[in-house]
C-alpha positions in Angstrom: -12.4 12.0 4.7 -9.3 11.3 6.9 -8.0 7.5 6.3 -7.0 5.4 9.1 -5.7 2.0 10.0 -3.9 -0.4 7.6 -5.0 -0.9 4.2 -3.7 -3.8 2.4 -2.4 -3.4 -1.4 -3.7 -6.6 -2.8 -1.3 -9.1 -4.8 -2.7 -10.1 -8.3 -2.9 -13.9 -8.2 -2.3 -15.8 -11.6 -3.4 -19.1 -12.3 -1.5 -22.4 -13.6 -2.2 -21.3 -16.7 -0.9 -17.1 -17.0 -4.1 -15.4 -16.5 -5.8 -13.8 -13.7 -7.3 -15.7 -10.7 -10.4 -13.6 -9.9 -11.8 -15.8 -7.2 -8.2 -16.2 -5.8 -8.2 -12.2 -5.8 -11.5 -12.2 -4.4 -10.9 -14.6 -1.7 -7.8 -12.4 -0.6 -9.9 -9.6 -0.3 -12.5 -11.1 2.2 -9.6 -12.6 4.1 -8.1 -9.5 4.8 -10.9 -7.1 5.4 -12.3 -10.0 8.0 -8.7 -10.3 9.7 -9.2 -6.5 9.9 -8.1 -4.5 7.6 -9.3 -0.7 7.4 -9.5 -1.2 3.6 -8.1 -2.2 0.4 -5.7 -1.3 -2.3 -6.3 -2.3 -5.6 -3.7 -1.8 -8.8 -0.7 -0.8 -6.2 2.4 -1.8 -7.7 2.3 -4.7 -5.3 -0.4 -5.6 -8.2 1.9 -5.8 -11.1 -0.8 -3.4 -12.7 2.1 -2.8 -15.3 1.9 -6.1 -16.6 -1.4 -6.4 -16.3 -3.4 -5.9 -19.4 -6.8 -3.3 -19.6 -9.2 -5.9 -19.3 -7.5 -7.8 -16.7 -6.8 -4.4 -14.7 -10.8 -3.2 -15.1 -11.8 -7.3 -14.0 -9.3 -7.1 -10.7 -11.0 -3.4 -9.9 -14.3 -4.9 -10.4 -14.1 -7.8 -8.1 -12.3 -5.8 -5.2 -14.3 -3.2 -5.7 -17.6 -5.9 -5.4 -15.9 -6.8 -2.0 -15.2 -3.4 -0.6 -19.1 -2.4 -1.3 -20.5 -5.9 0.2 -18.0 -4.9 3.7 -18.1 -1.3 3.5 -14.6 -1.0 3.3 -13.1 2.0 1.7 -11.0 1.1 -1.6 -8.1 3.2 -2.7 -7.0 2.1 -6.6 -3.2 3.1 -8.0 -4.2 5.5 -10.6 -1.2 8.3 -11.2 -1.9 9.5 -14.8 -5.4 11.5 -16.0 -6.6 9.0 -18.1 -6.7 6.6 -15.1 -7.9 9.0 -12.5 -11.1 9.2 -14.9 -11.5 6.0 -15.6 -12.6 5.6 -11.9 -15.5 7.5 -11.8 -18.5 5.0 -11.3 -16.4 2.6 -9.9 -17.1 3.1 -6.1 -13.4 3.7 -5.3 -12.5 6.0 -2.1 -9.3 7.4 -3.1 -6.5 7.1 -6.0 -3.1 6.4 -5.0 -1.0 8.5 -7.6 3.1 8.1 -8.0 4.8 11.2 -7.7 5.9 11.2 -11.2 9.2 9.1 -11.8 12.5 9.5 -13.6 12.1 12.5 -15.1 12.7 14.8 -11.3 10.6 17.7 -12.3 11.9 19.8 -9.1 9.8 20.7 -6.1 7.4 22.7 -7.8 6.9 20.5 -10.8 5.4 18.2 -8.6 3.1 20.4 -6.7 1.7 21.4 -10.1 1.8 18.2 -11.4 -0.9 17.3 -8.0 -2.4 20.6 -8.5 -3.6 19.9 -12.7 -4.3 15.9 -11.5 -7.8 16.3 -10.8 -10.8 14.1 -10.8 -13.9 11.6 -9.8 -11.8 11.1 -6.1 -9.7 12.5 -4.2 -5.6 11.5 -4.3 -3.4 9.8 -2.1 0.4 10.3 -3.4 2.4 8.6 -3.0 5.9 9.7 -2.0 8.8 7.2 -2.7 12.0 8.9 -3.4 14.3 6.0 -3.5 12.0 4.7 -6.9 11.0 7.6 -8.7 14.4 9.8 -7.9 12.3 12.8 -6.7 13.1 14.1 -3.2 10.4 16.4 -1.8 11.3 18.5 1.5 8.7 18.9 4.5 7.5 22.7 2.7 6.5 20.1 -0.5 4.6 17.8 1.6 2.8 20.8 3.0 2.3 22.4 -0.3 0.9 19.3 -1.4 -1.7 18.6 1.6 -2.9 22.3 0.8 -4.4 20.8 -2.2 -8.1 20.2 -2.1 -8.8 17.4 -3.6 -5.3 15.8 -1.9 -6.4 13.7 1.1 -3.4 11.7 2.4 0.4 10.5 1.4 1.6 7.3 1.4 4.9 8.2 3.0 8.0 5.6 1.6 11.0 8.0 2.2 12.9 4.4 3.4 13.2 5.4 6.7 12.3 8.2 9.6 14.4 11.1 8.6 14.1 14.9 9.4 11.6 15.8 7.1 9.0 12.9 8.3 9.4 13.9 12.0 8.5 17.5 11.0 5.6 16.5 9.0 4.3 14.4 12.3 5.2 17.1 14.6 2.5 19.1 13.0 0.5 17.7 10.7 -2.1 19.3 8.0 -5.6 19.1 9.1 -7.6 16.8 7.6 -5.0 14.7 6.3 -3.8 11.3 6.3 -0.3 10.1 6.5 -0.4 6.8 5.8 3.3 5.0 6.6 4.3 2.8 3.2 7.7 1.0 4.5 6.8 -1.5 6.0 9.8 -2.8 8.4 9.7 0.8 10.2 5.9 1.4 10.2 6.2 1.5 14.0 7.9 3.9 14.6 6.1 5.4 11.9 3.0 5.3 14.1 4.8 6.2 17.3 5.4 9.6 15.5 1.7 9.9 14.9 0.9 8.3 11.3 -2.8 7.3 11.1 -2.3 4.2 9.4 -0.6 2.6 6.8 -0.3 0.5 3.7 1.5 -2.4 3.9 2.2 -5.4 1.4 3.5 -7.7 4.5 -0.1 -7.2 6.4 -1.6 -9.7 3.9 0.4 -12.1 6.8 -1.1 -11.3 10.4 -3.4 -8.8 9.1 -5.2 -8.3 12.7 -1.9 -7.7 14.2 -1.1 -4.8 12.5 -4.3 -3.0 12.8 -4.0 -3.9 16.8 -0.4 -2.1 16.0 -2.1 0.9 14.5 -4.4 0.9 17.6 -1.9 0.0 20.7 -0.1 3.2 19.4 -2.6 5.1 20.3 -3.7 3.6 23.8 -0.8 0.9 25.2 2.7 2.0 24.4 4.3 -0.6 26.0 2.3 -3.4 24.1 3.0 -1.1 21.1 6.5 -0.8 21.3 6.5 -5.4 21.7 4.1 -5.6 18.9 6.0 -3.5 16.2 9.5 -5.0 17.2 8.4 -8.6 16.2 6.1 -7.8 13.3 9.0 -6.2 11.9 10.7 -9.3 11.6 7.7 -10.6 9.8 8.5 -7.5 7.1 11.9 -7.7 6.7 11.3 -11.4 5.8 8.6 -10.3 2.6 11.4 -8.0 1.4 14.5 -10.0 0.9 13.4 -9.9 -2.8 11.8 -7.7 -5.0 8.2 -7.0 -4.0 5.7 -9.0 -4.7 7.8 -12.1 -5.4 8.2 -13.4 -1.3 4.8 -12.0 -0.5 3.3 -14.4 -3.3 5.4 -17.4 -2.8 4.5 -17.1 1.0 0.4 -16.8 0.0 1.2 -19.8 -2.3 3.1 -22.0 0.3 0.2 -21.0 2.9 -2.3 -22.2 -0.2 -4.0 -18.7 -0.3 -3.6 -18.3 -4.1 -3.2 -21.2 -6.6 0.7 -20.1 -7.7 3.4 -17.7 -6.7 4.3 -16.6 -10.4 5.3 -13.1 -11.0 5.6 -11.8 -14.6 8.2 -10.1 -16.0 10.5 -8.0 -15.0 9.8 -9.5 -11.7 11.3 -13.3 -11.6 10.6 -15.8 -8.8 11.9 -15.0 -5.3 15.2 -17.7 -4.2 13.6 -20.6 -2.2 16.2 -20.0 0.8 14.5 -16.6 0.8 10.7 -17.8 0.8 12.0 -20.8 3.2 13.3 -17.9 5.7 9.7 -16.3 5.2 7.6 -19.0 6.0 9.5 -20.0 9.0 9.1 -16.3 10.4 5.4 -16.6 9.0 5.1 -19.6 11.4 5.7 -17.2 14.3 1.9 -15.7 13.5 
């Protein structure tokens, strides 16, 4: 299985009244496989799954997962410990998107046999963000990594295109998905040779950024327009901790009934969401 295309990490709507809003959650999920998503993710931290209780986590997985199976799209679920990789067998997911652990910088080789013992009902994405869990990993870890069997793909998030990522692209493991995770350089992400991506901001213009994915690979030139202005539709999701714009923007476009966060996260400033629904406008 090699992933492709842009998968969209799903927000977890609440309701006027704190809990969960399933049909606003399933709603979302139509509207972005139909706009054209490749697939899904479910329980990304763009989810809030940490404040999220068990019940509410297993009813978000079962309705996106209902959706994926009805649209035969592939779902990937964030799942980074043993007890949650397990938990998904049954549940029809593709893939789990596991953390490399955070805080505690185990070292190079701590996290190749932390990937290596992580095993399974599905394969793992990992996901590589150094600039949250504190863990740098060179190219020669990324490579160790992909050698794993039952490793399928990276969500790469380094917060930029640095020396590592180019020689990752230059040659990249067989059978192996590098799927770009920042979303205001995902073009030239793609330029490099990244098959896809997951992106919080393609719950806006979803179709656009799969056409990105795709002009990449046969019109440069429309490529090269394409990323430069949905860039701008990034940068304006992330003036504010993720997902606090992205659900104030859904809300204003009256996709999902409120934009409440819960805690630690705290509402995104209205100049901010202002700035993104103007830009949104553009789309």
């Amino acid at each position: 299985m090699t992933l492709s295309g842009v998968f969209v990490p799903l927000v977890t709507p609440f309701d006027t009244a704190g809990g969960v809003a399933l049909d606003a959650v399933e709603r979302l999920a139509h509207e972005v496989l139909e706009d054209g998503a490749a697939g899904i993710v479910a329980l990304g931290t763009t989810g809030e799954p940490g404040s999220l209780t068990a019940d509410e986590r297993r009813s978000v997985l079962d309705v996106v997962g209902a959706v994926c199976r009805e649209r035969s799209a592939p779902l990937i679920v964030g799942a980074s410990t043993q007890d949650a990789l397990d938990a998904l067998d049954g549940t029809g997911a593709a893939a789990a998107l596991a953390v490399v652990p955070p805080f505690v910088r185990p070292g190079e080789d701590g996290v190749v046999a932390h990937f290596a013992h992580l095993t399974g009902p599905v394969p793992l994405v990992v996901y590589h963000i150094p600039y949250r869990t504190g863990q740098a990993l060179s190219v020669g870890a990324l490579r160790r990594i992909a050698a794993l069997p039952h490793v399928v793909g990276i969500k790469h998030a380094v917060g930029g295109i640095d020396a590592d990522t180019v020689d990752l692209l230059a040659d990249p493991p067989a059978d192996f998905a590098v799927l770009g995770g920042d979303d205001v350089v995902i073009s030239p992400l793609l330029a490099l040779g990244a098959h896809g991506a997951i992106l919080a901001s393609a719950h806006f213009a979803t179709g656009r950024f799969a056409e990105l994915v795709e002009a990449w690979r046969t019109d440069v030139v429309r490529a090269r327009d394409l990323g430069g202005r949905l860039a701008a539709l990034s940068a304006s999701v992330f003036t504010a901790p993720n997902p606090t714009v992205v659900k104030a923007l859904l809300h204003a476009q009256g996709r999902i009934p409120t934009p409440d966060v819960r805690l630690p996260l705290l509402a995104a400033d209205d100049a901010l969401v202002a700035e993104a629904v103007r830009e949104s406008k553009n789309w």
